[in-house]
DONUKE-221405 format. One record per residue (C-alpha): z, x negated, y negated; residue in one letter. Coordinates in steps of 0.2 Angstrom, whole numbers, plus 5000, padded with zeros to 4 digits. Each point is the difference from the previous one (the first is absolute). Layout:
BEGIN
ZXYa
...
end
This chain:
BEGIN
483850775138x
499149834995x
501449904993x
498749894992x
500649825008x
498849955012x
499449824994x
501549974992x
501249855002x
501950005002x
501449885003x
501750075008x
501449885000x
501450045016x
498550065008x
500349935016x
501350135006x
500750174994x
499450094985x
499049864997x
498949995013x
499950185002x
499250024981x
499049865004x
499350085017x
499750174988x
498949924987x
499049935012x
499850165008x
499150054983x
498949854999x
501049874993x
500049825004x
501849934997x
500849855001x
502050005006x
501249894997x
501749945007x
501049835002x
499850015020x
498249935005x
499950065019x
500950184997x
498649994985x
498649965008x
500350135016x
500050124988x
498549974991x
499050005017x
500750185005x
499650074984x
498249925000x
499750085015x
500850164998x
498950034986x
498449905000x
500649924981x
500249834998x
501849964998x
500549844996x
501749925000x
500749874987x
501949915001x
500850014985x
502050014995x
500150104984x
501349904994x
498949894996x
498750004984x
499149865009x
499850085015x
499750184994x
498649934986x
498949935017x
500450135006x
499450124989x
498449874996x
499449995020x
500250195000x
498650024989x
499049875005x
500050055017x
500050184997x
498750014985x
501350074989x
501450104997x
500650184996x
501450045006x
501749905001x
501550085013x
501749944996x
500950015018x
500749825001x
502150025002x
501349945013x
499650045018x
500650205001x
500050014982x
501949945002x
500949924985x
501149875003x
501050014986x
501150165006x
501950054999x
501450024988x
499549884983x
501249895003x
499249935016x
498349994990x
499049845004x
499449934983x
498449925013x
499950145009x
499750144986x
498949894991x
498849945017x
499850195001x
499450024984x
498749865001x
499250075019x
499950204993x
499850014979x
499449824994x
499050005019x
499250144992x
500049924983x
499149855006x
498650125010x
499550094987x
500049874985x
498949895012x
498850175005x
500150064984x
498449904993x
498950075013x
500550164998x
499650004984x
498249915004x
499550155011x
500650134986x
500750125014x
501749945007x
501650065013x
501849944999x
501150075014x
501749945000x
500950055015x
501850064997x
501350075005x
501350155000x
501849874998x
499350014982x
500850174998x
501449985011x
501649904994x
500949885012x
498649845005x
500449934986x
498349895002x
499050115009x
500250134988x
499849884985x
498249925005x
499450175004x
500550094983x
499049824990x
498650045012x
499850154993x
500249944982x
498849885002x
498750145006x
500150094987x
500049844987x
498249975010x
499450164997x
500250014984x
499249804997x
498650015010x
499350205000x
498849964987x
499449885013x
499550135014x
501549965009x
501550125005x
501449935007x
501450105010x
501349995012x
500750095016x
501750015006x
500250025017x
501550065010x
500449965017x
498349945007x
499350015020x
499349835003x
500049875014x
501849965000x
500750185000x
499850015020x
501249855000x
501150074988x
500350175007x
500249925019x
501549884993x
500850184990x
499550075017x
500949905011x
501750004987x
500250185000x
499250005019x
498850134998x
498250015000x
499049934984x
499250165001x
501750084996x
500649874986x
498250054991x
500450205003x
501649974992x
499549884986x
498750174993x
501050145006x
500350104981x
502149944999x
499449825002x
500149884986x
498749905002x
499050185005x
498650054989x
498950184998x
498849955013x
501149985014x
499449845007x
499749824994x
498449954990x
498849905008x
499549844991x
498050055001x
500750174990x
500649894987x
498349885002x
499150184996x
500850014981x
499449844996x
498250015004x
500150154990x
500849914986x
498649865003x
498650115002x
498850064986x
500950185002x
501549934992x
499649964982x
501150114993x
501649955007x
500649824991x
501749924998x
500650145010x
501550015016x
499550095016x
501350045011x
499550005019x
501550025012x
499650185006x
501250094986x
501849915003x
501150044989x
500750144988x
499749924982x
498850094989x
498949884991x
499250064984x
end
């Protein structure tokens, strides 16, 4: 299927690592020439070289924190000036791990803490789109992504869940503003996520429980296991990567302001 996005431009905020990186390695896959962006220049800049010749597109890489207007308005202008243009926009900027540090009982609560979370993952995004949003609109055809994530539905992290549940508020506010525009805007939740620091992660639960991270994975998916789902096995972050091409592509027009679920089926809720 021709998904329609070769000559297009894209910009992926926390596309240095992770989710990230993995939807920028996808769209250039189809042809697109993206520019990531992240706060750490060397990590950045690796990563821009291995995705450049992994797929032949040019991939540029442009140091930005998103808590910054300043620095996410040049960043959004040097983007199109060195790209040519731009599409499609990719909301993936959050915390390292997509970890909240506001967590715990209320009382404990950080005032700073809860609100630093907020700017990096919903006003982040805020700032992203209201700086791309213009030339969007120029080009007449236009993708928001806003990357997600499943604490929205799941009570507990009090911050996590909180910035996730606007994110997807805020999706669906775009939609509705900017359809008239050619531009659809959605969001995916991910669940539990295979990226570069899941090796690390499973040895250290390994070497706890002193069995093989093999094992602590088997157990994690088996069907009795909470943090299990229908697949029986952990999605891959390039799996995720594949929803949002689709969502970016020219195949996708009639899905907007919409949620897409990609943790292989966890949980037992029925959504309707």
């Amino acid at each position: 299927m021709d998904l329609g996005l070769r000559g297009k431009h894209a910009i992926v905020t926390g596309g240095s690592l992770g989710i990230g990186k993995a939807i920028a390695r996808e769209l250039a896959r189809e042809g697109v020439d993206v520019a990531i962006v992240a706060r750490t220049k060397a990590q950045l800049e690796a990563a821009a070289r291995e995705l450049a010749g992994e797929t032949g597109q040019r991939v540029i890489s442009l140091v930005a924190d998103v808590t910054s207007k300043e620095q996410v308005d040049e960043m959004v202008a040097q983007a199109v000036r060195q790209l040519g243009g731009l599409h499609i926009l990719v909301n993936s900027g959050s915390p390292p791990g997509g970890s909240a540090t506001a967590t715990g009982p209320i009382e404990t609560i950080v005032d700073e803490d809860l609100l630093h979370d907020f700017n990096v993952k919903y006003v982040g995004a805020l700032r992203c789109a209201r700086a791309a949003i213009p030339h969007l609109k120029a080009q007449k055809w236009g993708r928001i992504i806003n990357i997600s994530g499943t604490n929205a539905r799941n009570a507990g992290n009090l911050s996590g869940g909180a910035r996730n549940t606007s994110l997807v508020h805020f999706t669906k506010t775009l939609a509705v503003q900017l359809g008239r525009f050619g531009i659809t805007v959605n969001c995916i939740h991910p669940g539990i996520t295979r990226t570069e620091r899941t090796p690390r992660l499973l040895a250290a639960r390994a070497a706890e429980l002193r069995i093989a991270p093999e094992e602590v994975e088997r157990r994690d998916y088996a069907d009795d296991s909470p943090r299990g789902n229908a697949i029986g096995r952990m999605v891959d972050a390039a799996e995720v990567a594949d929803v949002a091409v689709f969502l970016a592509s020219d195949r996708a027009w009639a899905v907007t302001g919409e949620l897409v679920v990609a943790t292989g089926g966890a949980g037992k809720a029925v959504y309707y």
